[in-house]
Each structure stands twice: as structure tokens, then as C-alpha cells.
PDB file with SEQRES, HELIX, SHEET and CRYST1 records, atoms N, CA, C and O in Angstrom:
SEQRES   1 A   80  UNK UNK UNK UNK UNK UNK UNK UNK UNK UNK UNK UNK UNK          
SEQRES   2 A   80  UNK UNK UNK UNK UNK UNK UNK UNK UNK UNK UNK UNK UNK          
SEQRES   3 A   80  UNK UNK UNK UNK UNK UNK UNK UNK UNK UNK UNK UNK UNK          
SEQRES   4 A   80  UNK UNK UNK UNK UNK UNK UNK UNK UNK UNK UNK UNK UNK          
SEQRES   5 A   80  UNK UNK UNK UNK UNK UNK UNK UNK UNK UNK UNK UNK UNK          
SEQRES   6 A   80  UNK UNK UNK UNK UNK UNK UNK UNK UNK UNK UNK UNK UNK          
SEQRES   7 A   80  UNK UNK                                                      
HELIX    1 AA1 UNK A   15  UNK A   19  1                                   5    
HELIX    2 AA2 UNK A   40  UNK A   42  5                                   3    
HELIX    3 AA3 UNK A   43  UNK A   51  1                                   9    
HELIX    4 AA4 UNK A   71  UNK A   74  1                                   4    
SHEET    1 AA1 2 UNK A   2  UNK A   5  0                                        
SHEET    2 AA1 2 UNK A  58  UNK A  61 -1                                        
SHEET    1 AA2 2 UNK A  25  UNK A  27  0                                        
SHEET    2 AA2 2 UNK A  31  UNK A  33 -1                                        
CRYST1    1.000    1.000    1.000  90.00  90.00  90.00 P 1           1          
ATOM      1  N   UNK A   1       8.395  -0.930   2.718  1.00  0.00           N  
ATOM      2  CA  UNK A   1       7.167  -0.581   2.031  1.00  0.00           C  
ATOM      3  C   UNK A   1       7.073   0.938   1.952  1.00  0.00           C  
ATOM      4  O   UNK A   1       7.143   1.775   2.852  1.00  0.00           O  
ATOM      5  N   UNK A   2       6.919   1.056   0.809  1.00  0.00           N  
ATOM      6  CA  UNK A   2       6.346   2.699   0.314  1.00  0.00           C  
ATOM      7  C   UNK A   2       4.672   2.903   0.075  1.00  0.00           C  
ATOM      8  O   UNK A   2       3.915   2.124  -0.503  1.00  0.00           O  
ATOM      9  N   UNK A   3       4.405   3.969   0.595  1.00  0.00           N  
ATOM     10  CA  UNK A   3       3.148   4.065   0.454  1.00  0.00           C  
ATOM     11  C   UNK A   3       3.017   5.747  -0.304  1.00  0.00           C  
ATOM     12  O   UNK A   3       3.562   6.795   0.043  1.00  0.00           O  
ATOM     13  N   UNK A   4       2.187   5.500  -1.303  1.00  0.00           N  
ATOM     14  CA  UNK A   4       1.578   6.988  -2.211  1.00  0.00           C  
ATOM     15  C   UNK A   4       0.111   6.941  -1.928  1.00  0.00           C  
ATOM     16  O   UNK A   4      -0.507   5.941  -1.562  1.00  0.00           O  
ATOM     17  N   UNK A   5      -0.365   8.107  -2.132  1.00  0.00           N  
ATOM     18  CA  UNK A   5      -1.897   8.465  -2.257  1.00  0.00           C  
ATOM     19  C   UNK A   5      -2.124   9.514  -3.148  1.00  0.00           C  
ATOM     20  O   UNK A   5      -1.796  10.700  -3.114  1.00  0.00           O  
ATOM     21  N   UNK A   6      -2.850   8.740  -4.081  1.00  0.00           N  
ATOM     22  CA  UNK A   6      -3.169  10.007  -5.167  1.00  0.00           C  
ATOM     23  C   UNK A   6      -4.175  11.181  -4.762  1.00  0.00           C  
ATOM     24  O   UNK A   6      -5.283  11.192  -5.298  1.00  0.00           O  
ATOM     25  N   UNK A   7      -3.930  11.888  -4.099  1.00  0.00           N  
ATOM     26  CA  UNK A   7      -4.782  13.192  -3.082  1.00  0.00           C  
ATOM     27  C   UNK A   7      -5.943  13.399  -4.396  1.00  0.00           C  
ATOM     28  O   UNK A   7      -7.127  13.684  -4.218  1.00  0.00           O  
ATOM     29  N   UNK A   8      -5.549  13.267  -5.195  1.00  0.00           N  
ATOM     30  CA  UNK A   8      -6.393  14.062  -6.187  1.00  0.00           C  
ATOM     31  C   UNK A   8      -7.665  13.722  -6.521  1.00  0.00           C  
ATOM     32  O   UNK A   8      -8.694  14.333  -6.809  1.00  0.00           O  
ATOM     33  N   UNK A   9      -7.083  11.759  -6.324  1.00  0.00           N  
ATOM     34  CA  UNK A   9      -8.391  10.819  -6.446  1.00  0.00           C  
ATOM     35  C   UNK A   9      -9.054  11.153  -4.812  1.00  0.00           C  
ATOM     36  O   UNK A   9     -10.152  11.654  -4.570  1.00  0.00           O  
ATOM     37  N   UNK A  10      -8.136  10.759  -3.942  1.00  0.00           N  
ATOM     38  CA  UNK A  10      -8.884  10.709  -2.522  1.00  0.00           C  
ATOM     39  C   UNK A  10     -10.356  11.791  -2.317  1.00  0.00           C  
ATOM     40  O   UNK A  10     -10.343  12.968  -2.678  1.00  0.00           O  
ATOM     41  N   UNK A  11     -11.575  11.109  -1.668  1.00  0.00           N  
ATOM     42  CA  UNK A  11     -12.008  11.545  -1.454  1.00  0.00           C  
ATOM     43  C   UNK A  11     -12.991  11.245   0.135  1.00  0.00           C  
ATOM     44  O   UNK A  11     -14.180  11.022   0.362  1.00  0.00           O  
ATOM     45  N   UNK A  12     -11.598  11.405   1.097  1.00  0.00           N  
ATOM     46  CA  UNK A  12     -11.842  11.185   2.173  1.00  0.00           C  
ATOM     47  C   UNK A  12     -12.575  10.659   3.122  1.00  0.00           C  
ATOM     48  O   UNK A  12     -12.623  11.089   4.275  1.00  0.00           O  
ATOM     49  N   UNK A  13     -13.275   9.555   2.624  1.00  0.00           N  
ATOM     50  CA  UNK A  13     -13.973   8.533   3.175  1.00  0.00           C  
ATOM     51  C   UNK A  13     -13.246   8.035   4.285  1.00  0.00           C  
ATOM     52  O   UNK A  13     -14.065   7.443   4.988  1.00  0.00           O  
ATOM     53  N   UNK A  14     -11.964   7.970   4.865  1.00  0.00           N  
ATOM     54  CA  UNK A  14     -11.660   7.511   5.827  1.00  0.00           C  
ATOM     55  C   UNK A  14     -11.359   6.141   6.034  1.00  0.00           C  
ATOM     56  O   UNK A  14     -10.674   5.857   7.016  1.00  0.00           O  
ATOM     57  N   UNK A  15     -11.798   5.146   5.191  1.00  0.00           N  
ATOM     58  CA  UNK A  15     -11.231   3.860   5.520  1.00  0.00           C  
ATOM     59  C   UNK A  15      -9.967   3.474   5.666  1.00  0.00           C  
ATOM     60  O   UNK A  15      -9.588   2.629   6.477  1.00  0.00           O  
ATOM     61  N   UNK A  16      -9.187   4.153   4.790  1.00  0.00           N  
ATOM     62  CA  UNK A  16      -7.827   4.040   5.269  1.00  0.00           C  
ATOM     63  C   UNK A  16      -7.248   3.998   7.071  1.00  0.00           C  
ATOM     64  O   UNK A  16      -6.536   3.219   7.704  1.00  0.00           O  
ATOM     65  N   UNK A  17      -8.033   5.344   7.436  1.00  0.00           N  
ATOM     66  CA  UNK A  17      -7.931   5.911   8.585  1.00  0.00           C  
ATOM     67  C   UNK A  17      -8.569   4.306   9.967  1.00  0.00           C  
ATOM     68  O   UNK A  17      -8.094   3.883  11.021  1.00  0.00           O  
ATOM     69  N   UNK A  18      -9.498   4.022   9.334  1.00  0.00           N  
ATOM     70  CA  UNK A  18     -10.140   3.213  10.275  1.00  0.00           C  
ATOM     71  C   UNK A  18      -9.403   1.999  10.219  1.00  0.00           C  
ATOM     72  O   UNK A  18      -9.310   1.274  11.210  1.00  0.00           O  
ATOM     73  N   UNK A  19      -8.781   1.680   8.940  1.00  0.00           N  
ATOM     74  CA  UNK A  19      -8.254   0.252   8.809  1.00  0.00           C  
ATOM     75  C   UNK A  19      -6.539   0.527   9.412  1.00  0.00           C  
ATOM     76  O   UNK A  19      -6.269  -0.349  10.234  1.00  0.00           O  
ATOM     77  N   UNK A  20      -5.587   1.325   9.237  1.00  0.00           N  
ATOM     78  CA  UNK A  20      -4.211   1.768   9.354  1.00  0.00           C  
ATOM     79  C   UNK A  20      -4.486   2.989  10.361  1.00  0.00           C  
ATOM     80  O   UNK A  20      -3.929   3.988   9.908  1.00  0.00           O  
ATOM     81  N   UNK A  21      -5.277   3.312  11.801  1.00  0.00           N  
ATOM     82  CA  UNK A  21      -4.839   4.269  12.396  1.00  0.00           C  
ATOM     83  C   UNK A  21      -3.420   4.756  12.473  1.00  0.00           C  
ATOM     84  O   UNK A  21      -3.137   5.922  12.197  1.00  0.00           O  
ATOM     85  N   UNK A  22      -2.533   3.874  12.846  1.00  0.00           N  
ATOM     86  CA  UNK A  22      -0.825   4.360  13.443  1.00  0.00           C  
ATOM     87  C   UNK A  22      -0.184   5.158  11.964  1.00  0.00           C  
ATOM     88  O   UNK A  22       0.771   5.934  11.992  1.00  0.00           O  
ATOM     89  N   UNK A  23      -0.932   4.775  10.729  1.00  0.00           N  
ATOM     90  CA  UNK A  23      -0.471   5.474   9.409  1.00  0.00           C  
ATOM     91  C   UNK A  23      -1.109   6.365   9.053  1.00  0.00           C  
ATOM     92  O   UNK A  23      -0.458   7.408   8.982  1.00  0.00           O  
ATOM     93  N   UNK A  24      -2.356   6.461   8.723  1.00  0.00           N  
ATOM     94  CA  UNK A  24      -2.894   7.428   7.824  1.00  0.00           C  
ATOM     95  C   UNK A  24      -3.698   7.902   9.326  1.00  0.00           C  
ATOM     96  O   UNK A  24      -3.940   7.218  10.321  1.00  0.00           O  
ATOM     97  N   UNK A  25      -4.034   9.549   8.998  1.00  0.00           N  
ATOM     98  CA  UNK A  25      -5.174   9.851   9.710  1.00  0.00           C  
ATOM     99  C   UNK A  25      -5.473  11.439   8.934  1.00  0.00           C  
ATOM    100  O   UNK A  25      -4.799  11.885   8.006  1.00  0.00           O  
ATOM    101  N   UNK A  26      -6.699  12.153   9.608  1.00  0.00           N  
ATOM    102  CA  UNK A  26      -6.732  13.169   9.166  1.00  0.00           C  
ATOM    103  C   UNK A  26      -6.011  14.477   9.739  1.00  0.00           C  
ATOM    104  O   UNK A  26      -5.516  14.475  10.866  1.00  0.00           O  
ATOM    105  N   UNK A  27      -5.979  15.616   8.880  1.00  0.00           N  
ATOM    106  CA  UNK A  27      -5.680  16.681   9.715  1.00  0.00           C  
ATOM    107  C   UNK A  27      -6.451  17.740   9.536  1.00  0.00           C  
ATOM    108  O   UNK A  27      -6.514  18.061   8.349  1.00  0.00           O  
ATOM    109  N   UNK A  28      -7.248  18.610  10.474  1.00  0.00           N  
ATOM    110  CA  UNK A  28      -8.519  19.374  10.121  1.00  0.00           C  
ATOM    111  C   UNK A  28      -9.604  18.513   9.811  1.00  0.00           C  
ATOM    112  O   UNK A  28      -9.609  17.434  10.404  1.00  0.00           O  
ATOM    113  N   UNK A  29     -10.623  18.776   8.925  1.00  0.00           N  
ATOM    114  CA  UNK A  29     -11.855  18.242   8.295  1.00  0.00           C  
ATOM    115  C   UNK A  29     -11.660  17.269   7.215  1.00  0.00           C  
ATOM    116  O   UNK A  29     -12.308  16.226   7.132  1.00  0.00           O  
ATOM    117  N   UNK A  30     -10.677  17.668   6.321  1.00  0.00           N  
ATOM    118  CA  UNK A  30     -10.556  16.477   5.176  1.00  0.00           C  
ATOM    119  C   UNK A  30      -8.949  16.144   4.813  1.00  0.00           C  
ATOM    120  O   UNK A  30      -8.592  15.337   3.955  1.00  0.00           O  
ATOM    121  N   UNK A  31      -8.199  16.825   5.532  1.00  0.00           N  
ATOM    122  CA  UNK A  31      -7.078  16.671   4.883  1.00  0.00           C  
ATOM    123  C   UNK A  31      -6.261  15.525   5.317  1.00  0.00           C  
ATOM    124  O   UNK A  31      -5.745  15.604   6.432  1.00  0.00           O  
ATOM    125  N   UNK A  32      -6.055  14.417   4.566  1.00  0.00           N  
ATOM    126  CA  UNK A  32      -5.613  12.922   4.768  1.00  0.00           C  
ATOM    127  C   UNK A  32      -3.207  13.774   4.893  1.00  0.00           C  
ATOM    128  O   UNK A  32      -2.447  14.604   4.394  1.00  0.00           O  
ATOM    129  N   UNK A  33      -3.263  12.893   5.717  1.00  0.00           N  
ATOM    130  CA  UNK A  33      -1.529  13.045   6.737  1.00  0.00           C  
ATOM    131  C   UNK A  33      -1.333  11.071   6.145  1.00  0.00           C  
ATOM    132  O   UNK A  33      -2.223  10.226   6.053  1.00  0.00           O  
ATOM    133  N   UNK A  34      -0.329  10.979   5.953  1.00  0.00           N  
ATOM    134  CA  UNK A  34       0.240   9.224   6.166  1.00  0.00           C  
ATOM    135  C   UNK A  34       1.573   9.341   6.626  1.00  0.00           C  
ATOM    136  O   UNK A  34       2.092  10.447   6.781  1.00  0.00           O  
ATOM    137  N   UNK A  35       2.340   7.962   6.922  1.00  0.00           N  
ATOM    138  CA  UNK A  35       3.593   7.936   6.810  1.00  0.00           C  
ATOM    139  C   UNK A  35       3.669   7.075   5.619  1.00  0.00           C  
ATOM    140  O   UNK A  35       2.911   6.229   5.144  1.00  0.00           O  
ATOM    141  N   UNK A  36       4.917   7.590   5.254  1.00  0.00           N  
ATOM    142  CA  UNK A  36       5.158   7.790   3.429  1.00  0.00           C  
ATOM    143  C   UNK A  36       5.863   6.094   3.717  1.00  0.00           C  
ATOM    144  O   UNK A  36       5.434   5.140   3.068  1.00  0.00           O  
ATOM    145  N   UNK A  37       6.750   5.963   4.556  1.00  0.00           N  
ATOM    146  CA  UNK A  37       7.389   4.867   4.691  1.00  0.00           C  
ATOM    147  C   UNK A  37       7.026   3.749   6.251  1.00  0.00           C  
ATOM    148  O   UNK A  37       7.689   4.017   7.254  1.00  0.00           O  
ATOM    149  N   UNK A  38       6.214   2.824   6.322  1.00  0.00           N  
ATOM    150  CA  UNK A  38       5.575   2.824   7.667  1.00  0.00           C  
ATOM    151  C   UNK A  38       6.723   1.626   8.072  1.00  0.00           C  
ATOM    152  O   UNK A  38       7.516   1.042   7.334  1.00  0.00           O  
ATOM    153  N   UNK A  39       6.513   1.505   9.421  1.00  0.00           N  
ATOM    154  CA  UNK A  39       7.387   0.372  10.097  1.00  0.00           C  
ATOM    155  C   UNK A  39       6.773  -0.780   9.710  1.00  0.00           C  
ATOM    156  O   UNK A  39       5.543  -0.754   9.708  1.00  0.00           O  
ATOM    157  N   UNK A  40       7.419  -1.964   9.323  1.00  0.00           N  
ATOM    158  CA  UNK A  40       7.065  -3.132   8.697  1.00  0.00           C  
ATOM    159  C   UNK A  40       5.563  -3.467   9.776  1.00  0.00           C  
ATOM    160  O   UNK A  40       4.500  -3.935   9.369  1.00  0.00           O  
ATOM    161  N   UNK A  41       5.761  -3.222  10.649  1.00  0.00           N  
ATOM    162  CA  UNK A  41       4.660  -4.006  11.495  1.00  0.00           C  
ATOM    163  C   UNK A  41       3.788  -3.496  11.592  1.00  0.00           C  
ATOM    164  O   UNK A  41       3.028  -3.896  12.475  1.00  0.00           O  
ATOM    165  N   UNK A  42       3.394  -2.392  10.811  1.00  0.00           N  
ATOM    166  CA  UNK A  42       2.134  -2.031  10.243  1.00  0.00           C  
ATOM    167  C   UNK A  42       1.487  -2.472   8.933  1.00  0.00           C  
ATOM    168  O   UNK A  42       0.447  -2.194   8.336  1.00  0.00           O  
ATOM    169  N   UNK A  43       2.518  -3.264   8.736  1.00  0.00           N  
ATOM    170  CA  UNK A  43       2.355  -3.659   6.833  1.00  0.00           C  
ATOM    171  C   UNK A  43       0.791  -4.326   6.737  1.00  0.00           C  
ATOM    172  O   UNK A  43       0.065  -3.819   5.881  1.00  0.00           O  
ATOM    173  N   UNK A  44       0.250  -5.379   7.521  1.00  0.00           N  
ATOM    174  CA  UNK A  44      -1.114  -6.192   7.138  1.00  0.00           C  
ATOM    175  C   UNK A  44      -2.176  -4.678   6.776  1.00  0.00           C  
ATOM    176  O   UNK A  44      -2.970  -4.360   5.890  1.00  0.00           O  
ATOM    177  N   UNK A  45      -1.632  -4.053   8.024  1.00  0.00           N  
ATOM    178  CA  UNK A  45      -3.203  -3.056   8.116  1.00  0.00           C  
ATOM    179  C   UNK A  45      -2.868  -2.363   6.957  1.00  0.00           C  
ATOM    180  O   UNK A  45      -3.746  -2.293   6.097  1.00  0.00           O  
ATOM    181  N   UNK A  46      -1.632  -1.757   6.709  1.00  0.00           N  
ATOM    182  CA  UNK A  46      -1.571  -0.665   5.504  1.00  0.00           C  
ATOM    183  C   UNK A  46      -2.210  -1.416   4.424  1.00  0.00           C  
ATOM    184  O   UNK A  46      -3.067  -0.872   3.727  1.00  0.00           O  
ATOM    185  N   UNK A  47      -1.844  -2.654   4.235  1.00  0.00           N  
ATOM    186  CA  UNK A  47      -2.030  -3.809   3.107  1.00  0.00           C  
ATOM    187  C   UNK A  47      -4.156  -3.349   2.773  1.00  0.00           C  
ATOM    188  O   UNK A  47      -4.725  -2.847   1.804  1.00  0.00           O  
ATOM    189  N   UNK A  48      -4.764  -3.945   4.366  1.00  0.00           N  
ATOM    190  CA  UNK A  48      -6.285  -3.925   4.653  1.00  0.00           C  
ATOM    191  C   UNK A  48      -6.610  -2.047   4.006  1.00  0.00           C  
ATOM    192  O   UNK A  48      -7.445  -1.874   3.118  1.00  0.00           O  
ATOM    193  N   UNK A  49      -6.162  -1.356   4.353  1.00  0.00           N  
ATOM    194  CA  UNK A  49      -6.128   0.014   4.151  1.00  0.00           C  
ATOM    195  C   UNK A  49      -6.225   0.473   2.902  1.00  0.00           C  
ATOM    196  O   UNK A  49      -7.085   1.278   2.546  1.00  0.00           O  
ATOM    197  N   UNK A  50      -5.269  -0.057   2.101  1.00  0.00           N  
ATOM    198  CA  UNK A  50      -5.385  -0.106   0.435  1.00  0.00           C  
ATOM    199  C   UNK A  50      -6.559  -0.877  -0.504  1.00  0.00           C  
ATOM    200  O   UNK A  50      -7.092  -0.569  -1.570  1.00  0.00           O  
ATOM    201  N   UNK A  51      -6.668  -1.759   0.196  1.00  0.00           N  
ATOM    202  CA  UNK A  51      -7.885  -2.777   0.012  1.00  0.00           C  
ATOM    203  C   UNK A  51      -9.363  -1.810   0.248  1.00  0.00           C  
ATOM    204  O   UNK A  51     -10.269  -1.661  -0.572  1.00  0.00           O  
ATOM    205  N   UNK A  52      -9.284  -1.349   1.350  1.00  0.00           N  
ATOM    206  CA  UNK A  52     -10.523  -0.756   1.686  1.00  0.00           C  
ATOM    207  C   UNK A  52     -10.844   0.421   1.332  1.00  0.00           C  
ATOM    208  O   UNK A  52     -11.969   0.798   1.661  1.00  0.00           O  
ATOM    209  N   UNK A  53      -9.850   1.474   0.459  1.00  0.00           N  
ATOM    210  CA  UNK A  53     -10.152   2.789  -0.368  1.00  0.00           C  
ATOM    211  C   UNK A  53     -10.828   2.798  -1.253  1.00  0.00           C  
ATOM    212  O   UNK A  53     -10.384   2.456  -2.349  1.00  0.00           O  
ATOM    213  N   UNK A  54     -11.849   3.103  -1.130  1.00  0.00           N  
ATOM    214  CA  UNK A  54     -13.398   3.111  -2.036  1.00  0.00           C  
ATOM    215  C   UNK A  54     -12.804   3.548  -3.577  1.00  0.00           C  
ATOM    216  O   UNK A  54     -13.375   3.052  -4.549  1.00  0.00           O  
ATOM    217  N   UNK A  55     -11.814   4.349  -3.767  1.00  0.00           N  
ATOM    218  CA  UNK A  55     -11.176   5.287  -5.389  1.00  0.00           C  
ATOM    219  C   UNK A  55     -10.304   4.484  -5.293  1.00  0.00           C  
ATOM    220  O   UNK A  55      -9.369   5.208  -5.635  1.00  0.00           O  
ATOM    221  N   UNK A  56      -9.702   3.192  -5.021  1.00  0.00           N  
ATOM    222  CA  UNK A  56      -8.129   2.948  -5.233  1.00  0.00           C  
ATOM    223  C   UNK A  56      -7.243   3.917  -5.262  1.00  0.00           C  
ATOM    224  O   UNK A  56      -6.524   4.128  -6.238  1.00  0.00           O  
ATOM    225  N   UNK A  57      -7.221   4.537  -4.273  1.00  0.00           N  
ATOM    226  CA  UNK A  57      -6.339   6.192  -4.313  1.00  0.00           C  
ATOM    227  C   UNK A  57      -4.829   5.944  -3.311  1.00  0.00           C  
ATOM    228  O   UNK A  57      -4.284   7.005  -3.006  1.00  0.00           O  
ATOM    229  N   UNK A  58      -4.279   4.918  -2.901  1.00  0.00           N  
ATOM    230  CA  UNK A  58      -3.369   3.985  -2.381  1.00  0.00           C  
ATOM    231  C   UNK A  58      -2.926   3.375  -3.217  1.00  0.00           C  
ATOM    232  O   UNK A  58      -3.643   2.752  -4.000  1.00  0.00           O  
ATOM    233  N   UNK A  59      -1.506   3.384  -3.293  1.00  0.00           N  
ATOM    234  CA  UNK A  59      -0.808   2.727  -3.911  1.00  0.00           C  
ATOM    235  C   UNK A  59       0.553   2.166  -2.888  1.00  0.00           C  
ATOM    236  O   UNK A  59       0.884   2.891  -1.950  1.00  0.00           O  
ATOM    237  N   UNK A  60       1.119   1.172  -3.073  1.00  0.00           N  
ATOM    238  CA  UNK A  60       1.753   0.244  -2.067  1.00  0.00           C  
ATOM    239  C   UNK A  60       3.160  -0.125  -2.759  1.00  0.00           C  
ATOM    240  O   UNK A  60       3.019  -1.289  -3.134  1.00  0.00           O  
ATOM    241  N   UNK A  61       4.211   0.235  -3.041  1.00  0.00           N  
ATOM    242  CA  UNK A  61       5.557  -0.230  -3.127  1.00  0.00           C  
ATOM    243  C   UNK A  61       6.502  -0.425  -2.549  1.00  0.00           C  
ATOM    244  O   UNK A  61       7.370   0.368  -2.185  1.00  0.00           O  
ATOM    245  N   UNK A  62       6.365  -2.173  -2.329  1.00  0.00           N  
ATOM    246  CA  UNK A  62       7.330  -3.354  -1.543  1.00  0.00           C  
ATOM    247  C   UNK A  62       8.656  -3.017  -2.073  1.00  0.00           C  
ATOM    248  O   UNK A  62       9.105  -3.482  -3.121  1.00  0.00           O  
ATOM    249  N   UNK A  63       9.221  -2.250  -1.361  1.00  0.00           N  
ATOM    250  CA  UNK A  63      10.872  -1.454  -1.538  1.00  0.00           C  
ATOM    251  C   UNK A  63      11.750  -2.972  -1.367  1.00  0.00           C  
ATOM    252  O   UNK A  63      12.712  -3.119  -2.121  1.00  0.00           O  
ATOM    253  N   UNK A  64      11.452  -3.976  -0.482  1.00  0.00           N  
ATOM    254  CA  UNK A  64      11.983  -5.164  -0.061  1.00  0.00           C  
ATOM    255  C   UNK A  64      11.912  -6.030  -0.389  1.00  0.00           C  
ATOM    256  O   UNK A  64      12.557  -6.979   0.056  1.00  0.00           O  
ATOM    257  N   UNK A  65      10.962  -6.097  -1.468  1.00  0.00           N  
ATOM    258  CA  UNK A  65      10.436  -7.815  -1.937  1.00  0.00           C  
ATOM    259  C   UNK A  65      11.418  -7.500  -3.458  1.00  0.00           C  
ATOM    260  O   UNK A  65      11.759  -6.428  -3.958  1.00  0.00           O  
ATOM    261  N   UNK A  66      11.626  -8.657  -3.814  1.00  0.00           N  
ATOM    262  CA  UNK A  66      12.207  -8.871  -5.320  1.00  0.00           C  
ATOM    263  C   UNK A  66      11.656  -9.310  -6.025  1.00  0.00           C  
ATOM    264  O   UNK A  66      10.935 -10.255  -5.704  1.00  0.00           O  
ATOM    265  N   UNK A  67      11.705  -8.861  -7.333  1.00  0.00           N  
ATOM    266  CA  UNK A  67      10.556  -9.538  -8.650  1.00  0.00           C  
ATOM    267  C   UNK A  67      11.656 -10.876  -8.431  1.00  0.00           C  
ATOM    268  O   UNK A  67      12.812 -10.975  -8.019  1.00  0.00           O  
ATOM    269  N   UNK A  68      10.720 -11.738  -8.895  1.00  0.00           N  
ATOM    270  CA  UNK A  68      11.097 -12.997  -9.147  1.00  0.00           C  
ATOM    271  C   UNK A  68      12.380 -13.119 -10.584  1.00  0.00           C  
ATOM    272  O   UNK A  68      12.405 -12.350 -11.545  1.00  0.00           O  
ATOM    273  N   UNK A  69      13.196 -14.119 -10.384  1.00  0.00           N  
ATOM    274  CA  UNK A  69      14.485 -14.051 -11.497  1.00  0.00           C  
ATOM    275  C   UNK A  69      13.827 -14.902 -12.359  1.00  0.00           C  
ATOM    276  O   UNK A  69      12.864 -15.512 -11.894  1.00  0.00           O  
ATOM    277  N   UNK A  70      14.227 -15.133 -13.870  1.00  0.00           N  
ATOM    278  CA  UNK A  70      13.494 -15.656 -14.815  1.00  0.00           C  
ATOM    279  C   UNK A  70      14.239 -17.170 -15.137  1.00  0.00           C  
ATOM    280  O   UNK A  70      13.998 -17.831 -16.146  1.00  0.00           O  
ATOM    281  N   UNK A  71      15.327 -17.624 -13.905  1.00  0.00           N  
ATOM    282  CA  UNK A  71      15.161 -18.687 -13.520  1.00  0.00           C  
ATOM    283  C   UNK A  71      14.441 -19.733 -13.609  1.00  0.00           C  
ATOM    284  O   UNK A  71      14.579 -20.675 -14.390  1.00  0.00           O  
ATOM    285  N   UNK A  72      13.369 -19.516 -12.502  1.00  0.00           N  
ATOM    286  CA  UNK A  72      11.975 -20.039 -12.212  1.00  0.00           C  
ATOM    287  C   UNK A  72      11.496 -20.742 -13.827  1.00  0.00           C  
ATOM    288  O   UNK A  72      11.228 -21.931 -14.002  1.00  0.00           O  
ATOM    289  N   UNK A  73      11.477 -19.465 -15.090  1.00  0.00           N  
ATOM    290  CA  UNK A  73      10.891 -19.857 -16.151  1.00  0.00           C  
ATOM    291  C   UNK A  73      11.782 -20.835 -16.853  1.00  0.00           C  
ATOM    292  O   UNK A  73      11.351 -21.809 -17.470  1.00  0.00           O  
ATOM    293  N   UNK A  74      13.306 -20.460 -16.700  1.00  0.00           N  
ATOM    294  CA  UNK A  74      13.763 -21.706 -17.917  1.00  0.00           C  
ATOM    295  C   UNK A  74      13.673 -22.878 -17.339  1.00  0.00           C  
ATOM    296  O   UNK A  74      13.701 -23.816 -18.135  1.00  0.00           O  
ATOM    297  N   UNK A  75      13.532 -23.273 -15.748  1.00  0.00           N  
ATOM    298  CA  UNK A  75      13.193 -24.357 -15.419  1.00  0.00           C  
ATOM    299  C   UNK A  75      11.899 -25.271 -15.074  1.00  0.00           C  
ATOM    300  O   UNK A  75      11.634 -26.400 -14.663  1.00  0.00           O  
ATOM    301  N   UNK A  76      11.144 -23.864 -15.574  1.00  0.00           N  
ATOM    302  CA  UNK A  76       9.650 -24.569 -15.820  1.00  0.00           C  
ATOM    303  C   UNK A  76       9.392 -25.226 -17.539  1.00  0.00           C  
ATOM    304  O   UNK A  76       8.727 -26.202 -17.886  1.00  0.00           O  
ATOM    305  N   UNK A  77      10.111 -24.369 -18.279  1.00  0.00           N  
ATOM    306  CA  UNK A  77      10.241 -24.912 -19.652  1.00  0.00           C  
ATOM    307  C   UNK A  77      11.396 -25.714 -19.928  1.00  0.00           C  
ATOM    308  O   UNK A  77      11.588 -26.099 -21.081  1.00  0.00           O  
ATOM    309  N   UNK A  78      12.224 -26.024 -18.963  1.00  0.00           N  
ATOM    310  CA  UNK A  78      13.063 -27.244 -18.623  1.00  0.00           C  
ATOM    311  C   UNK A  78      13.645 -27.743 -20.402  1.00  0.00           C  
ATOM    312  O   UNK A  78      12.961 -27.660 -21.423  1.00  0.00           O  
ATOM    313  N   UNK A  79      14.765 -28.137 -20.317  1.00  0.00           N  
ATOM    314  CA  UNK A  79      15.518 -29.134 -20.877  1.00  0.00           C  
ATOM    315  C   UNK A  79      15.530 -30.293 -20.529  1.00  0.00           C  
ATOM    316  O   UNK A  79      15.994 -30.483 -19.405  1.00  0.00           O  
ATOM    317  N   UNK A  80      15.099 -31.384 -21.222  1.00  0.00           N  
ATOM    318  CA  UNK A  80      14.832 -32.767 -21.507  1.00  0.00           C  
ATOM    319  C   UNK A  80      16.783 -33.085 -21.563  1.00  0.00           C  
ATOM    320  O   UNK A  80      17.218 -34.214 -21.793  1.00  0.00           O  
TER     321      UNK A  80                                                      
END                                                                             
């Protein structure tokens, strides 16, 4: 998992911080710190963390998961 934050949107409300301590926190008064790449076993909270950013200013890319193959579709529209 990759994690971005659009700093630009952020406007430091902290939920991130409260929901993902071991990832995001502050440094000084407003300035938001993360790890860019977190250990899988932080993944639920980072997950809760993104969820809970008041600006959607989190963004989350599953480096590990695979889009689905289009498989799936010719055998949902199947041949008789």
C-alpha cells in the first residue's frame, strides 16, 4: 500500500492522526509527517484514516492487489 496526501487540500484536522497514529502524525503545529509506504499491518487503520479526512486529502494505492482480468466478464456473458 501507497499512501499520498494532497498537503494542499489538507487542512489539519487530525483525524488521520487519531485514526493511523503509527502513520501519520504531526510535526510542529500543523505540519502533517506520514509513512509514504506503511507495513501491511497498519493497512485497516490507514484504510479508517482515509475514511475519516474531512477534504478527502488521502489517497490509498494497493501496490499488491490486482485489477481483476476480463476473464470474469467473458464468462459472465458466457457461450451457450
Amino acid at each position: 500500500m501507497r499512501i499520498v496526501v494532497d498537503l494542499t487540500r489538507c487542512q489539519s484536522y487530525g483525524q488521520c492522526v487519531f485514526a493511523a497514529p503509527s502513520v501519520f502524525r504531526f510535526h510542529g503545529e500543523e505540519a502533517l509527517e506520514y509513512d509514504y509506504t506503511p507495513d501491511d499491518r497498519f493497512r485497516e487503520q490507514v484504510r479508517w484514516a482515509a475514511a475519516a479526512c474531512p477534504v478527502h486529502a488521502i489517497m490509498l494505492d494497493y501496490l499488491d492487489e490486482q485489477p481483476e482480468s476480463d476473464s470474469h466478464q467473458e464468462s459472465v456473458g458466457g457461450k451457450a
